[in-house]
C-alpha positions as CSV (number, residue, x, y, z in Angstrom):
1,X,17.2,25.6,-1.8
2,X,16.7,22.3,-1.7
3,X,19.0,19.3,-1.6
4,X,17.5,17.1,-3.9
5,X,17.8,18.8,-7.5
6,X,16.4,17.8,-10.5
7,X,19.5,15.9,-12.2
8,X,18.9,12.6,-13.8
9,X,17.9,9.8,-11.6
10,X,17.0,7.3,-14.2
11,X,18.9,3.9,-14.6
12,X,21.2,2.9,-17.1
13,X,20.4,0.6,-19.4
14,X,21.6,-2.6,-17.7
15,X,25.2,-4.4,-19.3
16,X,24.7,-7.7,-22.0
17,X,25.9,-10.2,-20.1
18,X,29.1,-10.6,-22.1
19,X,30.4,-8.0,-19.4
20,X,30.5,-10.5,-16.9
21,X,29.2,-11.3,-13.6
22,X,30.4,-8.3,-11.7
23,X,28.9,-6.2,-14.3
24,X,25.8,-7.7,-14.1
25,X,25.7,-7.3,-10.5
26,X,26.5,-3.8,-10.7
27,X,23.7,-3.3,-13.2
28,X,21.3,-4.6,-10.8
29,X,22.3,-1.8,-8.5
30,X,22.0,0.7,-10.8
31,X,18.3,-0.8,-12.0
32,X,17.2,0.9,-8.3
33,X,17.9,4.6,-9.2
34,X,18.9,7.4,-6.1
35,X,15.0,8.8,-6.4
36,X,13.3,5.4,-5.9
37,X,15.8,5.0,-2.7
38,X,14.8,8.5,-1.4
39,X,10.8,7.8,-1.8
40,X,11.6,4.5,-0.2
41,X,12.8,6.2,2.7
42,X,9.9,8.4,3.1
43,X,7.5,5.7,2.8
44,X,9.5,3.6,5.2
45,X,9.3,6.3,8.1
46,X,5.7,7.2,7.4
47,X,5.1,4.1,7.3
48,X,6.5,3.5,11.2
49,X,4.6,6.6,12.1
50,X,1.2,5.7,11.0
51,X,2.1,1.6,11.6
52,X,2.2,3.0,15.2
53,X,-1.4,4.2,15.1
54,X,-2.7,1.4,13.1
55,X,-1.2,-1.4,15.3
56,X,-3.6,-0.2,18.6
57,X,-6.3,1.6,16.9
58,X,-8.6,-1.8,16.4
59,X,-7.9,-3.2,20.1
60,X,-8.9,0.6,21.0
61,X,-12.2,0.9,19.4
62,X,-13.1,-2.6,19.8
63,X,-12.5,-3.2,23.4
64,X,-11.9,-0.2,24.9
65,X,-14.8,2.1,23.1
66,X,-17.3,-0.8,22.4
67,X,-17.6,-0.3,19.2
68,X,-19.3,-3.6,17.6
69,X,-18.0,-5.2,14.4
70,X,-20.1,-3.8,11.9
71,X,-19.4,0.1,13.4
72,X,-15.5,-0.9,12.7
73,X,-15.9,-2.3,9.6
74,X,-17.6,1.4,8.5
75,X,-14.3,2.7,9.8
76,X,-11.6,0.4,8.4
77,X,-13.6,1.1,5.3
78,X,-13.1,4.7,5.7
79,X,-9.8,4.4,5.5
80,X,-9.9,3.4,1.7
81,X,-12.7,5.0,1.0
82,X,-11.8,8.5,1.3
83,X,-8.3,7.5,0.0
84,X,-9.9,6.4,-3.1
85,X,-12.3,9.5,-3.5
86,X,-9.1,12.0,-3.6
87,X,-6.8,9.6,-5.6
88,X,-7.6,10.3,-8.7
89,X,-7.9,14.2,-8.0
90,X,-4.4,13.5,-6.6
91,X,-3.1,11.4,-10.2
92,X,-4.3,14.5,-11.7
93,X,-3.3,17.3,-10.0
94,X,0.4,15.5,-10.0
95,X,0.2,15.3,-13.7
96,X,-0.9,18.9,-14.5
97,X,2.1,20.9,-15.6
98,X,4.1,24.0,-13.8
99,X,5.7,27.3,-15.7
100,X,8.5,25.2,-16.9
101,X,6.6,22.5,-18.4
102,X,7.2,19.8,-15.9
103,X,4.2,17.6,-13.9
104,X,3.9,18.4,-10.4
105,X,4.0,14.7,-8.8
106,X,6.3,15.9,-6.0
107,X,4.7,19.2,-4.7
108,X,1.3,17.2,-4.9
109,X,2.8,14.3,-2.9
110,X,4.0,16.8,-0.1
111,X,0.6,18.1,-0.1
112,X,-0.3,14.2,0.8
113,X,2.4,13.4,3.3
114,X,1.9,16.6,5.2
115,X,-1.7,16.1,5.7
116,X,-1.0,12.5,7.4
117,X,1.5,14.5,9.4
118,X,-1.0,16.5,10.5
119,X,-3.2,13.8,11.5
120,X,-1.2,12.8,13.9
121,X,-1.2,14.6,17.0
122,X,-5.2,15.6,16.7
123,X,-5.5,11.6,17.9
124,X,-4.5,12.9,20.9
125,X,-7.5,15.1,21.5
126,X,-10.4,13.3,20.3
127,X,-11.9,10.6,22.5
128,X,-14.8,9.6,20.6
129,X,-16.0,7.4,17.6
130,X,-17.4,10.0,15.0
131,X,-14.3,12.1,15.9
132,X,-11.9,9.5,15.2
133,X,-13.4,8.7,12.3
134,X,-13.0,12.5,11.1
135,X,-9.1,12.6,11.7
136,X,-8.9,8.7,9.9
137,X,-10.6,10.6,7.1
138,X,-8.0,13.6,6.8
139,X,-5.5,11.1,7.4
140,X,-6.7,8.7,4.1
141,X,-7.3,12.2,2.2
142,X,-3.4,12.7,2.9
143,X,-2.9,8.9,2.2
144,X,-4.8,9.5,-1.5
145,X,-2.9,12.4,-2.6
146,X,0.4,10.7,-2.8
147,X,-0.4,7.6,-3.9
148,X,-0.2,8.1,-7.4
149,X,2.5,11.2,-7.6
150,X,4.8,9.0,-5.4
151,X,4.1,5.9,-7.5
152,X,4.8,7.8,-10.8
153,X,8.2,9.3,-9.8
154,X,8.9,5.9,-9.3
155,X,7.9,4.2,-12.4
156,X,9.2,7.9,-14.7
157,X,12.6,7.0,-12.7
158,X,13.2,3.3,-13.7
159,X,13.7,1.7,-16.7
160,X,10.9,0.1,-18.0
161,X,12.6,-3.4,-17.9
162,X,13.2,-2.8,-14.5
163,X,10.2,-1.6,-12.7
164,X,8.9,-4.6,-11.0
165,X,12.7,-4.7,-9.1
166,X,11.9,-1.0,-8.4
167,X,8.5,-1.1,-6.8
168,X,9.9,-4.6,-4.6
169,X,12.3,-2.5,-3.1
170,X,10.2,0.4,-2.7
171,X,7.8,-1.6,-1.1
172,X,10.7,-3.4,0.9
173,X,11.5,-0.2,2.6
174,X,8.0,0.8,3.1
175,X,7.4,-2.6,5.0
176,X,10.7,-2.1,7.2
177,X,8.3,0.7,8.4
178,X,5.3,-1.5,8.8
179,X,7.7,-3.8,10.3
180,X,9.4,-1.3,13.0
181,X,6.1,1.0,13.1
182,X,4.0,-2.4,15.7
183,X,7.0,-3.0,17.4
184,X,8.0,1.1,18.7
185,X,4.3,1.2,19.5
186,X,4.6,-1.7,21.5
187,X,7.8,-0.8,23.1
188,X,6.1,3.2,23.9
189,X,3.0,1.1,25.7
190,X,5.3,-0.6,27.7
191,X,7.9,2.5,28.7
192,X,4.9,4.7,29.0
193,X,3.6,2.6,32.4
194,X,-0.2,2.0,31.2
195,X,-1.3,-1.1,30.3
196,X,-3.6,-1.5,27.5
197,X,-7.7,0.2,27.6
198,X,-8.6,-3.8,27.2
199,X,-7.0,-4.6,30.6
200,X,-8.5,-1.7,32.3
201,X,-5.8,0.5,31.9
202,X,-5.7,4.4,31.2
203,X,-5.5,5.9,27.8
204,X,-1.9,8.3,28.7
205,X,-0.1,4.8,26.6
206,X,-1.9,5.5,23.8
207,X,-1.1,9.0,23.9
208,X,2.9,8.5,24.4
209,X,1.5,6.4,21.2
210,X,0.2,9.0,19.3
211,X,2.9,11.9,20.7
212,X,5.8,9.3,19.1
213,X,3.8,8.8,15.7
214,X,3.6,12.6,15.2
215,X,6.9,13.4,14.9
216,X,7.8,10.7,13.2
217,X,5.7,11.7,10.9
218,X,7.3,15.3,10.6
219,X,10.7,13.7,9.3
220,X,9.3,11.6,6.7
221,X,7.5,15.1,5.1
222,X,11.0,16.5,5.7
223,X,13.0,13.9,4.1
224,X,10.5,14.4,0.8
225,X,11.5,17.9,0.9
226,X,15.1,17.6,1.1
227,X,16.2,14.3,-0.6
228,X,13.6,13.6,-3.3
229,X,14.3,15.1,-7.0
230,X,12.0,18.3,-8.2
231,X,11.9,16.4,-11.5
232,X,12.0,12.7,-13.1
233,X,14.0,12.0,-16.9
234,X,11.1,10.7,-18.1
235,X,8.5,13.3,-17.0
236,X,9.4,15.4,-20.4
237,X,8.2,19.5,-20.2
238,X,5.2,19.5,-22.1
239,X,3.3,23.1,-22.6
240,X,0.1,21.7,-21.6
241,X,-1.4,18.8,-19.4
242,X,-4.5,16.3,-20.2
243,X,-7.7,17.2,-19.3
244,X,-9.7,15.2,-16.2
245,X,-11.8,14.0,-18.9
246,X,-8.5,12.8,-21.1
247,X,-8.0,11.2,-17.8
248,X,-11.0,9.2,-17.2
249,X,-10.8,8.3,-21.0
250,X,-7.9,6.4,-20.0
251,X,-10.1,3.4,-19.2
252,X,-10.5,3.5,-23.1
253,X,-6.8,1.9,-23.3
254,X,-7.5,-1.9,-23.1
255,X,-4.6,-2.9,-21.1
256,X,-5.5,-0.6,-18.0
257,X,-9.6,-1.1,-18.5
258,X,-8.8,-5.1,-18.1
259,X,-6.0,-4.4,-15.2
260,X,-8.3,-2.1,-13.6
261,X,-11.5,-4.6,-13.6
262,X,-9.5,-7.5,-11.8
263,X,-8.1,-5.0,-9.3
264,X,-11.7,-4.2,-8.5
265,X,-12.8,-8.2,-8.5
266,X,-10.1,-8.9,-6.9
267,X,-10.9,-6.2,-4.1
268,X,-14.0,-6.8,-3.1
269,X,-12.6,-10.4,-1.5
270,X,-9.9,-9.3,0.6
271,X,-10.4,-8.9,4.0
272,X,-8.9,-6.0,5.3
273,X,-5.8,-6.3,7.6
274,X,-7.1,-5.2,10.7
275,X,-10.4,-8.1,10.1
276,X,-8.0,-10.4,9.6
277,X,-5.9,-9.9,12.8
278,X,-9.2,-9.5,14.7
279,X,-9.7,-13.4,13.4
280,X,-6.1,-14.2,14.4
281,X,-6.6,-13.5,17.4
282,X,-9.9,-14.4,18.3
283,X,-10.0,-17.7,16.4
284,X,-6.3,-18.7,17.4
285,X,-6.3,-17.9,21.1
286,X,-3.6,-15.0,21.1
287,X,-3.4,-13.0,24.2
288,X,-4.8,-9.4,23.9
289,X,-1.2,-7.9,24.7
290,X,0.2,-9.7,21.9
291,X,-2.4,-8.0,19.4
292,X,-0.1,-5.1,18.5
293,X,2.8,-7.7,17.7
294,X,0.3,-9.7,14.8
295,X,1.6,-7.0,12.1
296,X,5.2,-7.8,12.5
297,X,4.5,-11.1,10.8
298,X,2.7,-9.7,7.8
299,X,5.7,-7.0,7.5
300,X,8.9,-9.6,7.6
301,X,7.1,-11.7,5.2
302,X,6.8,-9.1,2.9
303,X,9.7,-7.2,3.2
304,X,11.8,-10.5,2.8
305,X,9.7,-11.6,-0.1
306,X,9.2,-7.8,-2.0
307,X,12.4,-7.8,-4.3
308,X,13.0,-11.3,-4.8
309,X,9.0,-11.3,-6.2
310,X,9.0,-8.2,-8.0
311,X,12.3,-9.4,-9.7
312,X,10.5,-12.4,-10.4
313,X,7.3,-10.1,-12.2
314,X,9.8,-8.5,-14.8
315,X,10.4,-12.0,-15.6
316,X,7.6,-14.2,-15.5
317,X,4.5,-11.3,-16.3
318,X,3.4,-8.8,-13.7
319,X,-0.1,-9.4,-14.4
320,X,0.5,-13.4,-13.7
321,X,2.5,-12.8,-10.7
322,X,-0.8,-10.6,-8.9
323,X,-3.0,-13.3,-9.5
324,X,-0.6,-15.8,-8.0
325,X,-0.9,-13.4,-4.9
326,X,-4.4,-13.6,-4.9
327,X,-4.0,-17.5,-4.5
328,X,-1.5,-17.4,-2.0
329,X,-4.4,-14.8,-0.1
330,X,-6.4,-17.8,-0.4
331,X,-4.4,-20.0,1.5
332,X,-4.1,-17.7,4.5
333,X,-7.8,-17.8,4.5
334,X,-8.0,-21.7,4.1
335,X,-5.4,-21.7,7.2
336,X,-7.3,-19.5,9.2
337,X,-9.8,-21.5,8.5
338,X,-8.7,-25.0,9.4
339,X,-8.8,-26.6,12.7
340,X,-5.0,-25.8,13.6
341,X,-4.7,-23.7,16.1
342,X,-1.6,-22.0,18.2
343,X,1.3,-20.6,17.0
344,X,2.3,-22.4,14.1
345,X,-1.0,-21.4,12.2
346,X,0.0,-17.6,13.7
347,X,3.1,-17.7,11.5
348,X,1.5,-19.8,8.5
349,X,-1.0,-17.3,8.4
350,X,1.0,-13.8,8.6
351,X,3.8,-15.3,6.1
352,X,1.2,-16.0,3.8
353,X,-0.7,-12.5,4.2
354,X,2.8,-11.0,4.0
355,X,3.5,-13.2,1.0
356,X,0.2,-11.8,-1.1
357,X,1.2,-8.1,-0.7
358,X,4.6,-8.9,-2.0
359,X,3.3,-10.5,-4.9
360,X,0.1,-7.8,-5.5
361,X,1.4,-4.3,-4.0
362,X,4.0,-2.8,-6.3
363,X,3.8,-5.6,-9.0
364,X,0.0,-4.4,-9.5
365,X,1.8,-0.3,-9.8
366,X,4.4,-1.5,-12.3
367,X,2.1,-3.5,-14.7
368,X,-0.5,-0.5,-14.5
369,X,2.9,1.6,-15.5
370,X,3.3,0.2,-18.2
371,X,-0.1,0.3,-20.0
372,X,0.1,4.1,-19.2
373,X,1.6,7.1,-21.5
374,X,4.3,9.0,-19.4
375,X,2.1,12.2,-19.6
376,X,-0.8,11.0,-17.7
377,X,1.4,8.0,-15.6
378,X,0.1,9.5,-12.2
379,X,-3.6,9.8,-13.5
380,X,-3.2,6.5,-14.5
381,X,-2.3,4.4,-11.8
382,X,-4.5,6.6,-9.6
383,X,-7.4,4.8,-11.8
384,X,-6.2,1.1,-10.9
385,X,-5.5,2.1,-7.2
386,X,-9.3,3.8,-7.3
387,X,-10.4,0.9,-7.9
388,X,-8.9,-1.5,-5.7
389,X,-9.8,1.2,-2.6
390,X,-13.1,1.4,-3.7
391,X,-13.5,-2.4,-3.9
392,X,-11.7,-3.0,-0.5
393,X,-14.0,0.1,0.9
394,X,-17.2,-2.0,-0.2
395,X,-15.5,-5.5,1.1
396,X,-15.2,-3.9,4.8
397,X,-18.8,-2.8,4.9
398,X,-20.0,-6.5,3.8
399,X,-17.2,-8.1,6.0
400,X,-18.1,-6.2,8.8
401,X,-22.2,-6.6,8.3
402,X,-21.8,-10.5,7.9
403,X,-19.5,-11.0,10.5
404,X,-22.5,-9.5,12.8
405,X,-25.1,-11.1,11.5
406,X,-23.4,-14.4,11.2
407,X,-20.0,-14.6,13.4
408,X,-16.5,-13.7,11.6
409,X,-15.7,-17.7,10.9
410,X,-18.7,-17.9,8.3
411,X,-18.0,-14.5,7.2
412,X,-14.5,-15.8,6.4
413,X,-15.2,-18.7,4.4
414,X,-17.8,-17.1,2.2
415,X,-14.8,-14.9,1.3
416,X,-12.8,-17.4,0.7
417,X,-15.1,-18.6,-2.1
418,X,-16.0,-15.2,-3.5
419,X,-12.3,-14.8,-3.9
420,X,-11.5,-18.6,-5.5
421,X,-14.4,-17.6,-7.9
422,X,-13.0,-14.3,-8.6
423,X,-9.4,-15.3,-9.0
424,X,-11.0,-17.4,-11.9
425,X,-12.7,-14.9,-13.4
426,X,-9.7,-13.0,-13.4
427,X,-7.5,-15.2,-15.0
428,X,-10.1,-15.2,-18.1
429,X,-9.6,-11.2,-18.2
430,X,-6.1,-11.4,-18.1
431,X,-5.1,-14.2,-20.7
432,X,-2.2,-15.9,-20.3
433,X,-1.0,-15.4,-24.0
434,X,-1.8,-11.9,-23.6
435,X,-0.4,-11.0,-20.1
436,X,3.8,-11.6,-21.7
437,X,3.2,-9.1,-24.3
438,X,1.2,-6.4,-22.3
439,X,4.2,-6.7,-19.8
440,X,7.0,-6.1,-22.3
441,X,5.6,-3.0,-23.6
442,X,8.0,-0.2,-23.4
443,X,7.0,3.6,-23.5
444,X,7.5,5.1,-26.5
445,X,8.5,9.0,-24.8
């Protein structure tokens, strides 16, 4: 039996503010609900374990493999391609119902987690390219899955009014994972005796690498099991469960076809992470052994920034807030761009990067929450997240392909355009006058 049972986890409607200032402070605790905490934690210790991986996997294949730019760029895409191929068949699966009427977000999102976990320790067997492309592929398959489940149970545990503080802490835990994740990998590198492949060193570091990941990875899928509720207040037992095709009509609803479109705009100008530490450190003059150190920046930023900014998306519009991110994206690249070099530009850039995911991650979750009926809420956001992966898959392909053909520099700055221009045509989509009122719509189960 497990610990986690399927008691109420939802919030409270928060005090007026007649109650005073210790009351309000209260209520803001209570706006984060013990279900939201648990997935947090899950996220935050997968997110060390497959941080790990992600922080050497570039300098592997680039330098120690040979594989050229383009060849990477079909890999990094991998990553959200095959995320975004089973993330919709995850958003529904999650929603379909069990004998007692309730949606099955959490036994899906094991399903997801434990693939990852999987993934893991077959890294340590497989040597070559098209191989390591096969393991990044279960891994994004695991990845897919639980995206949408996880995201639901957090958005069917919060109070509607409250959601954007939700996902930023969420997300804040997950990014203490990102955060830790480059650093143990750095610290196994160095305790395991091997240099990096890049400096001529043997591959047994990257193996202590791998050998750490794996069983990190095995207590995040166990903390799921033990700590996070069977069942959510607002998932309501319901005899039957939409369709795939009920599903897919979803785009139908206005508010989701509009959030959806600008997701995949939006997506198709943002250069994936590992491009843009490539560019970091290339274009900036960082040492090779610092490489795995370049996500650290990217993770404080956003864990510092993820609450304050999703607080400030309940209040201002979640819709405006993740175009503001895309601007502040924009910067980094302008930065990046510019003739200032050594560390100062470093940190301008990874603050910035670290800024744009906390104003775009879980704000994008909790405005796509909200223009979704409870019933179909992991089908739903699995939509606007297929999108965006599918968008981001395409944008490593071209990224990749033009930073061959003509050097990563240019390749940067014509992103930088497409994104200003798409950023603009964004903001048409999603009107100012209409972006308050989609934002304030409550669910009606």
């Amino acid at each position: 039996m497990y610990v986690a049972d399927s008691r109420s986890s939802k919030a409270p409607v928060a005090p007026t503010p007649s109650t005073g200032g210790s009351a309000r402070r209260g209520a803001a605790a209570r706006a984060v609900p013990g279900a939201v905490l648990a997935l947090g934690a899950v996220s935050m210790v997968t997110d060390i374990s497959s941080e790990m991986v992600n922080a050497v996997l570039p300098l592997y294949l680039l330098t120690g493999l040979g594989l050229s730019p383009l060849g990477f760029g079909l890999l990094d895409g991998i990553q959200n391609g095959f995320s975004a191929l089973v993330r919709l068949v995850g958003g529904h699966l999650a929603d379909r119902r069990g004998r007692d009427g309730a949606a099955r977000h959490k036994a899906v999102a094991v399903v997801g987690y434990g693939l990852s976990a999987l993934c893991r320790p077959l890294l340590l067997f497989v040597h070559t390219v098209p191989l390591i492309g096969a393991v990044i592929a279960v891994d994004r398959t695991g990845k897919g899955l639980r995206t949408a489940p996880r995201d639901a149970m957090i958005s069917l545990a919060t109070e509607p009014a409250h959601r954007g503080r939700a996902f930023g802490v969420h997300r804040a835990m997950d990014t203490a994972g990102a955060l830790l994740g480059p650093l143990t990998a750095f610290l196994v590198l160095r305790l395991a005796g091997g240099p990096l492949l890049a400096d001529g060193g043997e591959r047994h570091g990257y193996d202590a690498v791998f050998t750490v990941s794996a069983c990190v990875a095995a207590l995040g899928v166990l903390i799921l099991l033990l700590f996070v509720p069977n069942r959510q207040d607002g998932d309501e037992p319901s005899a039957t469960a939409p369709s795939l095709r009920a599903s897919l009509h979803l785009l139908r609803l206005p508010g989701l076809r509009r959030l959806t479109l600008c997701a995949v705009l939006l997506g198709l100008t943002t250069v994936s992470d590992s491009f843009l530490y490539l560019l970091i450190q290339r274009r900036l003059g960082l040492s090779v052994s610092l490489f795995p150190l370049l996500p650290l920046g990217t993770a404080a930023a956003f864990l510092l920034l993820a609450v304050p900014l999703g607080t400030l998306a309940d209040r201002i519009g979640r819709r405006r807030l993740f175009l503001l991110g895309h601007g502040v994206l924009l910067a980094a690249y302008g930065l990046l761009l510019s003739p200032l070099r050594g560390l100062p530009a470093v940190i301008g850039v990874l603050v910035l990067h670290g800024a744009f995911y906390a104003a775009t991650d879980g704000v994008l979750a909790a405005a796509a929450a909200d223009a979704v009926p409870a019933e179909q809420r992991g089908a739903g956001l699995a939509l606007v997240g297929t999108g965006q992966a599918l968008a981001r898959f395409a944008c490593s392909l071209l990224f990749g392909a033009l930073w061959s053909a003509v050097g990563g520099s240019v390749a940067l700055a014509w992103s930088a355009g497409a994104l200003a221009l798409c950023v603009g045509g964004a903001a048409v989509v999603l009107r100012p006058s209409e972006t308050v009122a989609t934002d304030a719509i409550e669910e009606s189960s």
